[in-house]
C-alpha positions in Angstrom: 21.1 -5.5 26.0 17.5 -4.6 24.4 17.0 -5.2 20.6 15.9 -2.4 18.7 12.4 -3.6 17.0 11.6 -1.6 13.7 8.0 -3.3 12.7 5.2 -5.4 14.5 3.4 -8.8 13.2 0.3 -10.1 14.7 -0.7 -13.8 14.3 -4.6 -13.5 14.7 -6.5 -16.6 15.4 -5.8 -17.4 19.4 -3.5 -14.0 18.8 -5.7 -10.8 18.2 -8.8 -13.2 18.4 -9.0 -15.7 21.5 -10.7 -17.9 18.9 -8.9 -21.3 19.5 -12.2 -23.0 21.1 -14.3 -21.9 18.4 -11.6 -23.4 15.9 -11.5 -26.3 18.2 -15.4 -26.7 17.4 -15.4 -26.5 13.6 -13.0 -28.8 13.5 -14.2 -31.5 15.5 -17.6 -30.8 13.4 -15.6 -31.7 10.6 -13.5 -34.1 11.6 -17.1 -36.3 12.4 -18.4 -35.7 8.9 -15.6 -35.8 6.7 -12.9 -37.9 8.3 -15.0 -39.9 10.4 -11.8 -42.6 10.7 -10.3 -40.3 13.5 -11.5 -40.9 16.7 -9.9 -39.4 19.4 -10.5 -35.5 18.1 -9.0 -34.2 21.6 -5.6 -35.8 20.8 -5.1 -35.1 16.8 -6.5 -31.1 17.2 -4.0 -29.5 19.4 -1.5 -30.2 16.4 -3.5 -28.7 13.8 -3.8 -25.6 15.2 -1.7 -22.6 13.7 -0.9 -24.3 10.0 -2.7 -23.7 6.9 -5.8 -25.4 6.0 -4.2 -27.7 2.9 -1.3 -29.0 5.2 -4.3 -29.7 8.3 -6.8 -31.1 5.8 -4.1 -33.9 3.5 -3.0 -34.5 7.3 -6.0 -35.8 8.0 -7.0 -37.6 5.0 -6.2 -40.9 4.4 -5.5 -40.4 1.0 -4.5 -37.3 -1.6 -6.5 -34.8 -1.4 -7.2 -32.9 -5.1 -6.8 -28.5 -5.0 -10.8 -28.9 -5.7 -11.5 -30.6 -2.7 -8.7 -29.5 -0.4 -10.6 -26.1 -1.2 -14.2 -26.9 -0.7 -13.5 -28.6 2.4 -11.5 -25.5 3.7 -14.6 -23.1 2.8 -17.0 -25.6 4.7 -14.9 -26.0 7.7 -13.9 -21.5 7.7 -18.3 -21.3 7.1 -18.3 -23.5 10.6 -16.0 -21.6 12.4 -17.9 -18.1 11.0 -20.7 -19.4 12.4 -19.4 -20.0 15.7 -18.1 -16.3 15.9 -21.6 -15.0 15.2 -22.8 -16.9 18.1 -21.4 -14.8 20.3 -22.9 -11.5 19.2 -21.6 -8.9 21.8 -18.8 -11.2 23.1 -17.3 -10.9 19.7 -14.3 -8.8 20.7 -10.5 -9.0 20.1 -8.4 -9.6 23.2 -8.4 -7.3 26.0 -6.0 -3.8 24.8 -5.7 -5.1 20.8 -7.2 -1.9 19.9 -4.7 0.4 22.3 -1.3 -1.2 21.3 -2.8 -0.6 17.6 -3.4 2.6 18.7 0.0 3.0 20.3 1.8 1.5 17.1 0.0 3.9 15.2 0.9 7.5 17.0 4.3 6.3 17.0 4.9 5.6 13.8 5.7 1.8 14.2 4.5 0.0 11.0 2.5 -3.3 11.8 0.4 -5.8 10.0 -1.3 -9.3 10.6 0.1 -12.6 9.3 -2.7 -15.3 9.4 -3.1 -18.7 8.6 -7.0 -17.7 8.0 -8.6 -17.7 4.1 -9.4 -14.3 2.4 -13.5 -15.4 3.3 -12.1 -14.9 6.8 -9.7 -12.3 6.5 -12.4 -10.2 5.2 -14.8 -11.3 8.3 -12.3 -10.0 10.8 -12.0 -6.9 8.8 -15.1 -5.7 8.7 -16.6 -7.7 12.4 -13.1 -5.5 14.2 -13.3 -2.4 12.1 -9.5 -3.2 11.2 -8.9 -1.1 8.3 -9.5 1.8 11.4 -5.8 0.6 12.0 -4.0 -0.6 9.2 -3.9 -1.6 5.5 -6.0 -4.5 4.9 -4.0 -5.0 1.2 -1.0 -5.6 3.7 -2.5 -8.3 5.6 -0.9 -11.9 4.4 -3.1 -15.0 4.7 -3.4 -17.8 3.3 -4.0 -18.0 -0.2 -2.8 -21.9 -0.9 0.7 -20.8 -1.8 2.1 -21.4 1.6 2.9 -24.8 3.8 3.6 -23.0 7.2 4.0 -19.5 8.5 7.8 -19.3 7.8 7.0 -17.4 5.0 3.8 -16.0 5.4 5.9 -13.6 8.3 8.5 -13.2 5.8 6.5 -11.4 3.3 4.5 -9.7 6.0 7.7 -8.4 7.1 8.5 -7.4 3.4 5.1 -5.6 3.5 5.6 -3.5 5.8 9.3 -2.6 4.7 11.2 -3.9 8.1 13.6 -6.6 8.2 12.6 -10.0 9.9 15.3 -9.7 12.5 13.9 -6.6 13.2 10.6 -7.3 13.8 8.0 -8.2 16.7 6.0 -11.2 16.3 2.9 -11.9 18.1 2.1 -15.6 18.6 -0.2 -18.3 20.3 0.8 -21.5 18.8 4.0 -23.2 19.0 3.6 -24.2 15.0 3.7 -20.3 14.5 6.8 -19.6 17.6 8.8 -22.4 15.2 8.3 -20.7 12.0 8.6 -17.3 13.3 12.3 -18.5 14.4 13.0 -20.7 11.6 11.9 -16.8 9.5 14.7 -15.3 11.2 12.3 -13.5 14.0 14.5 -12.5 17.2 11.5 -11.1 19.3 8.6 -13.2 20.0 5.1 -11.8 22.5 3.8 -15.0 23.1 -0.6 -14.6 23.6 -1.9 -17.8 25.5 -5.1 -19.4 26.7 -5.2 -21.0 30.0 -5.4 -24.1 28.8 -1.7 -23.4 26.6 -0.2 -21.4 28.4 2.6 -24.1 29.5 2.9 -26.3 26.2 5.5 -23.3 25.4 8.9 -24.2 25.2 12.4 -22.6 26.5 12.9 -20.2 23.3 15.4 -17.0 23.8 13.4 -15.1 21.1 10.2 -15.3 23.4 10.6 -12.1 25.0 6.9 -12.4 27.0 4.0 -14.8 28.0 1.2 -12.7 28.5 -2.5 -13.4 28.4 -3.5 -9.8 26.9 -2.1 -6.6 25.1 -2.1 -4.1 28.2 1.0 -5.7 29.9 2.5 -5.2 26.6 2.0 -1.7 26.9 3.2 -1.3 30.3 6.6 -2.5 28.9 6.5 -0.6 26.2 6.0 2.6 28.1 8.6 0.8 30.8 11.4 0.7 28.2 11.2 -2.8 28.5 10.3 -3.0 24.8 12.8 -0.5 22.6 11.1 0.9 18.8 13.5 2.7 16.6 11.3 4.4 14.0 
């Protein structure tokens, strides 16, 4: 029997934005300069991927990390990764039919919003670099704002932004930090966005409805039924 799904979150980095290399890239940048005791980078990075910047960064240090410095090194390593993006000018795109299931969402009257484990620095990159605010609310958008230790309830209050119950709702995922907190949230319908070199490091969940490695098969089950909304 299909679920009913009354509201749509998107995870962002590796999600909207097939981003993970150029996360991958800041971080082994500052994993050299700052933590320079780690030495296998390919290893200890997989893990990071998904969870806010505080939890990452006191996992990495050696010792306790003060609020001052957990938050300069988080704006040093976000400037990295920024600067990545810009390197690749025209290529700078969200994934392939992001802008049609927003699209989509919209004309039916399906509320949605974006859940991210990125700063407001970055938040408001992606804003104005993908024209979001052509789609939805930017105020509605939760990220993280050093108040959260995972995604649990960052995609609890996105859901309370947008008025839909968690149960109800259809999260959009990469990382299997974010598939555990979107289930331990109370999320029954997972869209699970890979890369080739993830796409089989996900696990045997019920609640992931789809593996898919862009937006337009997402469409074609929505307009196949597949995929139920009850405004």
């Amino acid at each position: 029997m299909k679920s009913f799904i009354h509201g749509v979150i998107f995870d962002f980095n590796g999600t909207l934005f097939n981003d993970t290399k150029l996360h991958v890239k800041a971080w082994q940048k500052m994993i050299k300069e700052y933590f320079p005791h780690i030495e296998d980078t390919n290893k200890i990075i997989p893990q990071l991927l998904g969870k806010p910047n505080e939890v990452i960064l006191n996992s990495l240090s050696p010792t306790t990390l003060s609020p001052e410095k957990i938050n300069e090194l988080s704006n040093k390593k976000e400037a990295m990764y920024r600067e990545e993006c810009l390197k690749l000018n025209e290529k700078l795109k969200l994934r392939e039919g992001a802008q049609a299931l927003f699209s989509y969402l919209k004309v039916n009257d399906i509320p949605f919003t974006i859940a991210s484990a990125s700063i407001k620095e970055n938040i408001d990159f992606f804003v104005e670099k993908f024209t979001l605010d052509n789609y939805l609310d930017p105020s509605l958008i939760i990220y993280d704002d050093h108040s959260y230790s995972d995604k649990k309830q960052m995609f609890i209050d996105a859901a309370k932004n947008i008025n839909v119950d968690i149960s109800k709702a259809l999260i959009f995922e990469d990382s299997l930090s974010g598939i555990e907190c979107a289930i331990q949230a109370g999320c029954k319908n997972i869209i699970v966005l890979y890369t080739k070199a993830l796409k089989n490091l996900y696990g045997d969940y019920e609640e992931i409805k789809l593996v898919t490695s862009n937006f337009i098969e997402v469409i074609f089950q929505l307009e196949a039924k597949e995929l139920l909304f009850k405004k």
